[in-house]
N, C-alpha and C positions, 0 to 999 in steps of 0.2 A: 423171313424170320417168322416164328412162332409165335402169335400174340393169343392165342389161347389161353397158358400161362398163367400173361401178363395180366390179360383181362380177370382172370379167374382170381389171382392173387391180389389184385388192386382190389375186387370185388370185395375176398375175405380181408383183405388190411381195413375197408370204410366198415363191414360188420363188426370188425373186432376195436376200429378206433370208436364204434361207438356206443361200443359197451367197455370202452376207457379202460381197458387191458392192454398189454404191452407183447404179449405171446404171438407176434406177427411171424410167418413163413411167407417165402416168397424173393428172398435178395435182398437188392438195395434200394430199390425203388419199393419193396412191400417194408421197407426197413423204416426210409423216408416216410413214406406215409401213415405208417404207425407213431411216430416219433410227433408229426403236425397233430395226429388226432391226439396223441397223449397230453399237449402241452396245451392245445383247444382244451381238454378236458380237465387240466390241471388250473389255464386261465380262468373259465367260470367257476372251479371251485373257490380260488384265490379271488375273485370279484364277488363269490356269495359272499365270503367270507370280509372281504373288506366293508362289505357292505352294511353288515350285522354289526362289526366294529365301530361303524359309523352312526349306527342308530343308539346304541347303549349310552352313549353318551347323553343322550338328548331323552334316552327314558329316564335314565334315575335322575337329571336336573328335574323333569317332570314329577317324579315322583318326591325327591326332598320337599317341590316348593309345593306339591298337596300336602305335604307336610307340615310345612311352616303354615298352612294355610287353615288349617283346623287348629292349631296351635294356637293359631292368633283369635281366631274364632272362641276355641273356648275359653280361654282368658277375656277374652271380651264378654261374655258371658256371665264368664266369674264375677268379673267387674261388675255388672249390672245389676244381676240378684242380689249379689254381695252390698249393692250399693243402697238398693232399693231396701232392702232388709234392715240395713244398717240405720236408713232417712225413717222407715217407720215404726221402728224402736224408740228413735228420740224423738219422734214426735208424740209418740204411746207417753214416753218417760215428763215430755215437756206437758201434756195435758196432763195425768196424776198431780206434777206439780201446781199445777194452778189449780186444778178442784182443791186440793189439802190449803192451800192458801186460800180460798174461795173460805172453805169452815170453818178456819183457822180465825179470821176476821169474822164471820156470821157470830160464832161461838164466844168469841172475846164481847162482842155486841149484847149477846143475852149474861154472859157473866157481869155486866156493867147493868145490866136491868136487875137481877136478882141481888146484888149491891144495893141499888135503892130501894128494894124491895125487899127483906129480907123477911120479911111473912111469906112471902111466898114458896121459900124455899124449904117450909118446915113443914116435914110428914105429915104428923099429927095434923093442923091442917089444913091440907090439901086432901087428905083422906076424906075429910068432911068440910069442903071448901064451900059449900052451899050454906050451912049455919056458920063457918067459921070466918066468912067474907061475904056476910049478909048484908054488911056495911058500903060495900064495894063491890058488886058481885060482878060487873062489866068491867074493873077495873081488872082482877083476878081471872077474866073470861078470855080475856084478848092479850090478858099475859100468858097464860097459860097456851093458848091458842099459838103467839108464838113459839115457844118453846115446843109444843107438837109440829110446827111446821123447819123449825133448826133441824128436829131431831128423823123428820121426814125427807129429808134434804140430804143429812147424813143415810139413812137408809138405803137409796136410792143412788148417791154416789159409789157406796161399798158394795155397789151391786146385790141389795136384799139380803146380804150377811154381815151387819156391821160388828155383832157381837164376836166373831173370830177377826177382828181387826185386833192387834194390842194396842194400840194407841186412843181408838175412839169404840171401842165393845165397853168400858167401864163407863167411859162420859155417857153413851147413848142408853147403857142399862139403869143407871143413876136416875135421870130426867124422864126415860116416860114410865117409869115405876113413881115416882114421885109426883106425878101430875096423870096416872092410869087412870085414878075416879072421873077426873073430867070428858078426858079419851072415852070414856066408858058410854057417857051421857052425850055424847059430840063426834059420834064416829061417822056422823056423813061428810064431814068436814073435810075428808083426807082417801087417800086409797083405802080400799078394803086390804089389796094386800100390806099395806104398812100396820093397821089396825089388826091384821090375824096373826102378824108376828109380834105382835106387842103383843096380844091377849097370849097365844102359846107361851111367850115368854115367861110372862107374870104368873099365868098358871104353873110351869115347870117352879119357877121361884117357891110358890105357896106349898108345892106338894116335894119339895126338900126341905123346907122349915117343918111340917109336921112331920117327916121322916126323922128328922131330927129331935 
């Protein structure tokens, strides 16, 4: 028998099964042997493929639960800042309230003094408390003195602008315009910055009445 052939064909059936072509020459045996390569060649596609099938599953569980997982993240987050923000508002809103309460009582305090005192509270005066409380001049000194430190107190709560408060810019412009001669003659007693917004004050006050 002739195995030249044979060998030549079996030869070209392993090149052609292994470039997973089916165009085998040769019989039945180059027939056979193309048939083993093609089904080799179809099983590890069919195993790449199974393969890949088998991983998909296991990426996007991975990828939902990075999902869920920044998710949870920033709502926790939200919660935080949101929380933190929220605690130092009302602790902002809880202090305001007790300074305003803090004046609210100081202030009720000097209205019960200018009650017993009602000289004290008259322009005229206080404009000229020196001849006009010559009688009393320590009594009217350390009244007065409070009243600059009520109104220093307010000053310094409303942060150096009490006069754009509505509630306390009319009480605070009333009292140290009214007891200013003293402030005048006493201004070591106190901040300079409380003392140069009163004085600006009283001057803006004087140079709109001769406007007027």
């Amino acid at each position: 028998m002739d195995t030249t052939g044979a060998d030549h064909t079996g030869e070209s059936c392993a090149r052609t099964g292994e470039a997973g072509a089916c165009a085998c020459e040769g019989g039945v045996e180059a027939s056979a042997c193309c048939e083993a390569s093609v089904c080799a060649g179809e099983g590890e596609v069919a195993g790449e493929a199974a393969r890949n099938q088998g991983a998909r599953p296991q990426e996007v569980r991975i990828t939902v639960d990075s999902l869920l997982s920044v998710d949870a993240a920033n709502q926790f987050v939200s919660i935080l800042f949101g929380g933190g923000f929220v605690s130092l508002f009302w602790n902002w809103r809880n202090d305001r309230l007790a300074q305003y309460r803090y004046l609210d009582e100081v202030y009720s305090a000097l209205l019960a003094e200018y009650r017993a005192r009602p000289s004290f509270g008259d322009r005229q005066k206080t404009q000229t408390y020196q001849t006009a409380f010559a009688k009393q001049p320590l009594r009217y000194h350390y009244f007065a003195m409070s009243v600059m430190n009520t109104m220093e107190t307010i000053f310094d709560v409303l942060h150096s602008k009490p006069l754009k408060h509505p509630q306390w810019g009319h009480i605070f412009s009333h009292h140290v315009t009214l007891h200013w001669a003293w402030l005048d003659a006493n201004q070591d007693a106190f901040e300079p910055e409380f003392v140069a917004y009163v004085r600006s004050m009283n001057l803006a006050a004087r140079t709109r009445q001769r406007a007027a």
